[in-house]
N, C-alpha and C positions, 0 to 999 in steps of 0.2 A: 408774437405774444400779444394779447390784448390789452386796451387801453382801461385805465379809469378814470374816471374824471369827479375829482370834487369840489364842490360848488358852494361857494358862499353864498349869501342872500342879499342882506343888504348891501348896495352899493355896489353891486357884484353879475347878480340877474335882478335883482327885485329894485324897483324904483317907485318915486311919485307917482305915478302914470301905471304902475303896476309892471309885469313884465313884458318885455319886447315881443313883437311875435317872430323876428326875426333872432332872436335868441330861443326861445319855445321850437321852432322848425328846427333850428342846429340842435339844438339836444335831442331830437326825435332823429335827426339822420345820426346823430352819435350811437344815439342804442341798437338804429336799426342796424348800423354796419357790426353791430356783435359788442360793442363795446358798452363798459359800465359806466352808468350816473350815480352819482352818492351827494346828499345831499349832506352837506356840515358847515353848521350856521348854529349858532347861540340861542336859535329859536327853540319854543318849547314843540309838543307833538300838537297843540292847542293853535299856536299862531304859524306853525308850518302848514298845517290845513289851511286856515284861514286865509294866508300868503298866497297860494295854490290853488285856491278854490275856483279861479276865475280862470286859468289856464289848462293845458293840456298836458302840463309835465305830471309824470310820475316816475318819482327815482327808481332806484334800485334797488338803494338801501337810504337810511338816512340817519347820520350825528348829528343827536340834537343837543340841549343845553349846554354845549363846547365842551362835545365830548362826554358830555357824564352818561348820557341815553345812546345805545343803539338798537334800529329797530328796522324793519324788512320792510318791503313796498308798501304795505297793509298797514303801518304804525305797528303792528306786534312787538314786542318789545324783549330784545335779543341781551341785552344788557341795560345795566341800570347801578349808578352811587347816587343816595340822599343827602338830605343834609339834617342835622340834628335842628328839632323843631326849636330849641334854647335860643339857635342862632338867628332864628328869623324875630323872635320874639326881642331877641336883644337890639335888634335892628328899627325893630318898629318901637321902641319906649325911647333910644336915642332919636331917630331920623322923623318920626310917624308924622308931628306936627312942623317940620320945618318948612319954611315957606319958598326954598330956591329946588327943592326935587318933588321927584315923584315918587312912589314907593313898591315895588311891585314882590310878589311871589310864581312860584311857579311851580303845578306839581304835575303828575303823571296824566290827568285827566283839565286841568284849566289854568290861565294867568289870572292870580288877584293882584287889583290894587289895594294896599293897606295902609297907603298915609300917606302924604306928602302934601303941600299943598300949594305947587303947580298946576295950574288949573286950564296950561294949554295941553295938545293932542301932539303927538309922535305916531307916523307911520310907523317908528317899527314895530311895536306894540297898540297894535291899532283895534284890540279885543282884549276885553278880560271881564271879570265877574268881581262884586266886591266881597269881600270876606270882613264879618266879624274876629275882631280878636277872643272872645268867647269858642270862636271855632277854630285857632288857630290847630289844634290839636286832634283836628279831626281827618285829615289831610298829611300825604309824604312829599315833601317837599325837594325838587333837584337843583335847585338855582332861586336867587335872589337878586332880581334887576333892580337898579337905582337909575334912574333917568336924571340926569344933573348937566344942562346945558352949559352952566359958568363954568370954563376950567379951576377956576382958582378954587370953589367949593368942592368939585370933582375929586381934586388931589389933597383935599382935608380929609373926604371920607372916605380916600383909598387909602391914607395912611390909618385914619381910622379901624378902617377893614383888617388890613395889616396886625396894627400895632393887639387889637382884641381878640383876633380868633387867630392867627398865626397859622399854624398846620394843621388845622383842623379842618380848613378851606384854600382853595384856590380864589383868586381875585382877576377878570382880566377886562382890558377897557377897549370900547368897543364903541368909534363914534362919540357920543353924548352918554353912552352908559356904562356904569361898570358892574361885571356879572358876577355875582358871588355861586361859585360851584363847587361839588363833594374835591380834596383834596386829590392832587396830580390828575385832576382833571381839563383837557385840552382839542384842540381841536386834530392834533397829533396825535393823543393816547387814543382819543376812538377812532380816527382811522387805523391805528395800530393794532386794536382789536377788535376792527372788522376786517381786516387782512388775515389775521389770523385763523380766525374765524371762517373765512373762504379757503385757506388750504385744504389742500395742495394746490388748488390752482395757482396761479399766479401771475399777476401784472403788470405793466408797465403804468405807475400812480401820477398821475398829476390833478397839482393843484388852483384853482383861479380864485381870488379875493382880494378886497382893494384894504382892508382895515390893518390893527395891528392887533386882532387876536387871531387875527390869519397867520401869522409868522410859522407858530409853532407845526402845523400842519405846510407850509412852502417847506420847512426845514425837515420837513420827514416824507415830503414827495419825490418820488425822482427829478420829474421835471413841474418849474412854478411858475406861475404869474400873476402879475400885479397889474395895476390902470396907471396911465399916463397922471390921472387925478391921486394918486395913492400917496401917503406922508412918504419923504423920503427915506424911512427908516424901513418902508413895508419894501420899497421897490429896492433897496440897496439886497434883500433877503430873498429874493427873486429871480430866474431865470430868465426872464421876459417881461417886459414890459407893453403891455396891451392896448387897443381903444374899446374894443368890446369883447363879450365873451364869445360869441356867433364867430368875430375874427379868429380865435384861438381853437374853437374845434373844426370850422372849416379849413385849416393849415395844417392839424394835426391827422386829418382823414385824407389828404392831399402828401402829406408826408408821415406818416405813422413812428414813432419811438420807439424802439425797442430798450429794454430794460439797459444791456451792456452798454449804451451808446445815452444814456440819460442822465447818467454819473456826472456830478457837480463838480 
């Protein structure tokens, strides 16, 4: 049976330094031995280019905004949940002027920034355009990044997030951010309906990412892994615990999984 593999970004392949080249060659002998790359990371279709622009990776397929987007090699866009434009707007009249975040949007074609006033820089959003609140309505929106380095402000405005739009959104934290995405959106449901999606074929899934909105997607791969650096709540939810990703597919092409023998 063949493999898949899918791949976080930050923290994951994608670093300060950009990505490894010895990571970039493993995922190239990944695909070439027949096997699939799926790219599923938080990023939009905007800063996944961006991320990638300097390398030689090209997925397979790639989940974007954790799970709310998916979309074919090309960015085409194979699925798609928004978010109600109310919500972003309620977000920038609370947060817009505060002085401990940053304020981001995110729609099908770019990342804006729209308030915050943080005034340092974050690789992981290392592109975006600004946007008038006049224009907010002019734009579909999939995701709403908050860049909040303080923990203790972090978990004011996750309860926040929480306690104001409840089921109407998903919430998940991610590093220094928390990403506000369309309802039962995850980094599980889009691989789940990109599997689906590929039927009949079928795979033996695995997953690599060092954060905790990687969980949901370890808990829906056959086989998973985390980084030696990972909280210990990522790596307790994990099959393996890693130094790099290059180490994890050069093992898995050395010894191959098959689906009956993946089982947790």
């Amino acid at each position: 049976m063949t493999m898949a593999m899918a791949f976080d970004f930050d923290g994951t392949i994608l670093f300060q330094h950009g990505v490894s080249g010895e990571d970039q060659a493993a995922i190239a002998r990944w695909q070439q031995a027949g096997n699939l790359a799926v790219a599923c990371t938080g990023k939009s279709i905007y800063a996944a280019r961006y991320a990638l622009k300097d390398t030689s990776i090209r997925f397979d397929y790639n989940v974007l905004y954790t799970g709310a987007v998916v979309t074919d090699a090309d960015y085409t866009v194979l699925y798609k949940q928004t978010l109600p434009v109310d919500i972003v707007r309620s977000c920038v009249e609370k947060w817009g002027d505060h002085q401990g975040l940053a304020l981001f949007a995110t729609s099908l074609e770019y990342d804006f920034r729209l308030g915050g006033a943080l005034d340092s820089s974050t690789s992981i959003l290392a592109a975006f355009e600004p946007l008038a609140l006049e224009d907010l309505e002019s734009h579909e929106y999939v995701g709403i990044p908050f860049w909040i380095p303080d923990a203790r402000l972090r978990d004011e405005v996750y309860e926040w997030i929480l306690a104001s739009f409840g089921e109407r959104i998903d919430c998940h934290k991610n590093q220094d951010f928390l990403d506000i995405v369309p309802p039962a959106s995850s980094k599980g449901t889009g691989l789940d309906w990109l599997a689906r999606y590929l039927a009949p074929a079928e795979y033996t899934w695995v997953s690599v990412g060092d954060s905790y909105n990687d969980i949901p997607m370890h808990r829906w791969a056959d086989v998973s892994a985390s980084f030696e650096c990972s909280p210990l709540s990522v790596k307790r939810a994990t099959d393996r615990v890693i130094t790099s990703t290059h180490e994890l597919i050069d093992g898995l092409l050395e010894e191959p999984i098959e689906r009956s023998a993946a089982a947790k």
